[in-house]
N, C-alpha and C positions, 0 to 999 in steps of 0.2 A: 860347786861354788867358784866363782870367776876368782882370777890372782886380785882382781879390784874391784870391788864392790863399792858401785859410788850411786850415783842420780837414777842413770840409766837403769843400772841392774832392781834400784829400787821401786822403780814407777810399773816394770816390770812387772816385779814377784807382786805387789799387793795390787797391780791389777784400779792404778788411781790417774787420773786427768794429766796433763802436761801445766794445766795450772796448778792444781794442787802441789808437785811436785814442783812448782817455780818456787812454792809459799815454802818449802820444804827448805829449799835450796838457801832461801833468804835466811829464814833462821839460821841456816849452816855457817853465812856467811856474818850475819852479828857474833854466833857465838867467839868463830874464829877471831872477829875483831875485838872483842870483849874478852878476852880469855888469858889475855894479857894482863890486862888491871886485876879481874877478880879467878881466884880461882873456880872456875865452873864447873869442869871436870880434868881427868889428870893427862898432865900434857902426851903424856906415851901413846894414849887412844886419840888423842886429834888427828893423826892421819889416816886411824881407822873410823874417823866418824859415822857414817856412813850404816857399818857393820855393827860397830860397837855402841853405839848410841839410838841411832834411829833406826835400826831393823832392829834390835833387841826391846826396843819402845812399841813398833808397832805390830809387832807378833802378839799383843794381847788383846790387838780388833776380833780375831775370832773367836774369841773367848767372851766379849763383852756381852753382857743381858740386854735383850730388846727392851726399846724405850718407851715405845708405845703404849700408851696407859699408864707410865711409872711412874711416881710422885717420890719428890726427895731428891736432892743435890747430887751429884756426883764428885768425888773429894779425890782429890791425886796429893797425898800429905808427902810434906820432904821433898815438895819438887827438886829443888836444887836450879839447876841448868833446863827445867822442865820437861825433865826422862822419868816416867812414861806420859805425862801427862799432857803434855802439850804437843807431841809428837800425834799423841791420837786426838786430840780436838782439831787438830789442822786434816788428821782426815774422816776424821766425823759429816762435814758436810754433803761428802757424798753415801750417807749412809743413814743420817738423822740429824736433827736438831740438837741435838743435845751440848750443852754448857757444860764445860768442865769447873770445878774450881780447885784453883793450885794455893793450895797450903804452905807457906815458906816462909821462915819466922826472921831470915838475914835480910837485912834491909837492902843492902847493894845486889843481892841476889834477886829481889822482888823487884828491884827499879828495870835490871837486865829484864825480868820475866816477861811486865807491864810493854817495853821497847820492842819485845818481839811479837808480843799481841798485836800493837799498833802498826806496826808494819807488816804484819801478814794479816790483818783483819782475822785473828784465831779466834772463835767463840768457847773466850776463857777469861777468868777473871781470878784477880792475884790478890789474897788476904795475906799482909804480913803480921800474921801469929801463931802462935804456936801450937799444936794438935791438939794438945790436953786444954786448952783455954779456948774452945770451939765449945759455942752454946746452938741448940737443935734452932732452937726461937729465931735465931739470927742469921739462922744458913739456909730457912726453908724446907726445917724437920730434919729429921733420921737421914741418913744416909743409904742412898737406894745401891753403891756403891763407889769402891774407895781402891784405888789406884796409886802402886808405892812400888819404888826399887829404890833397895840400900838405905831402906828408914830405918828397920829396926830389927830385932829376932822378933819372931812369929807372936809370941807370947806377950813382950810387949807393944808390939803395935796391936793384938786383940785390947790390951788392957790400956792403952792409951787414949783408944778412938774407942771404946765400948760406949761415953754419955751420948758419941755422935751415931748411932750402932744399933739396931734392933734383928730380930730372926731374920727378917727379908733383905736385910744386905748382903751384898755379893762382895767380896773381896776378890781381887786379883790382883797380885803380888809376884813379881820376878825374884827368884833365888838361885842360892848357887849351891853348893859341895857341903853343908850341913842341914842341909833342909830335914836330914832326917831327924839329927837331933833336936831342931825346933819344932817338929811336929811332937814330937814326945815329949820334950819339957812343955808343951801347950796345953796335949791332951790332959795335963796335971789338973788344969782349972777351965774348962771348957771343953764342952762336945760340940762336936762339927763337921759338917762334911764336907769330904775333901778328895779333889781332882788332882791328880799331875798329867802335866802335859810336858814334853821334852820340850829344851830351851832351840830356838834355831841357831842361835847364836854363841852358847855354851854348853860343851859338850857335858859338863859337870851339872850345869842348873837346869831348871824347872822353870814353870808358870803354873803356879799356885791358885786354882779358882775355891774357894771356900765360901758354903753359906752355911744356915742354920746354925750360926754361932748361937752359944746360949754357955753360960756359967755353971760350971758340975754342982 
């Protein structure tokens, strides 16, 4: 790993376009400018953006289910500053069609979201409301997968998004240093299965791929 991990090293390792990687760079540069006014993410990682934001967001393209054929929304709940969610619809286009939709119930946070879509042309669209208040009718059904860092413990994010939620949904969720005990307080009320893959970016966390949720 380089002393700086920034653009270059990034376009790199995921192997993405020098535009893609322009659309990258732009977001890098609203958040910067916005981060000021609203808190987006904590000022200590700003100079690691790069490492800490957008390679820890885009390490769950390998992990994502082919889209081809799939029917049902794609929900990234708890955007915030849109880690992981928007990180990967910006490099979705070289890889499929697919539409994210970013869940984010703060209103100054969804206006930032909406300003970075528009300027980087991301195919992403920003509901500001809140997880549990997601009806299927109005999202385009179940959830074919749902995309979260630092939303919630494991258990409540199953029981929060469960109406948005059937067996065929794929979660993928970044975690850190108690993943174990949220997997066990989970397994209390839900069987599922369940991958870990090491974090690139923390040596403590995981990337959590779960399906066949279903309620013990």
């Amino acid at each position: 790993m380089p002393a700086v991990y920034g653009p270059d090293e990034f376009q790199q390792e995921f192997s993405i376009s020098g535009e893609t990687c322009a659309r990258l760079e732009r977001y890098g540069a609203l958040l910067q400018k916005w981060q000021p006014k609203i808190n987006l993410i904590s000022n200590t990682t700003l100079p690691d953006l790069w490492q800490r934001h957008m390679r820890d967001s885009a390490q769950l393209l390998e992990h994502m289910p082919m889209t081809s054929g799939a029917s049902g929304p794609w929900l990234d709940v708890g955007s915030g500053a849109g880690f992981p969610g928007l990180v990967l619809a910006l490099l979705q286009p070289e890889h499929s069609n697919a539409q994210v939709q970013l869940i984010e119930s703060d209103q100054r946070k969804a206006i930032f979201l909406r300003e970075v879509i528009r300027a980087t042309h991301a195919p992403a669209q920003v509901h500001t409301i809140r997880v549990e208040n997601l009806v299927p009718e109005k999202m385009g059904g179940k959830a074919r997968l749902i995309t979260a860092r630092a939303f919630a413990p494991l258990h409540q994010t199953l029981e929060i998004a469960a109406p948005m939620t059937d067996s065929s949904t794929v979660f993928l969720l970044l975690k850190g240093q108690d993943v174990d005990s949220e997997l066990t307080s989970a397994a209390k009320y839900r069987k599922m299965t369940v991958s870990q893959h090491p974090s690139r970016t923390n040596p403590a966390g995981v990337v959590l791929r779960i399906t066949e949720v279903a309620r013990v």
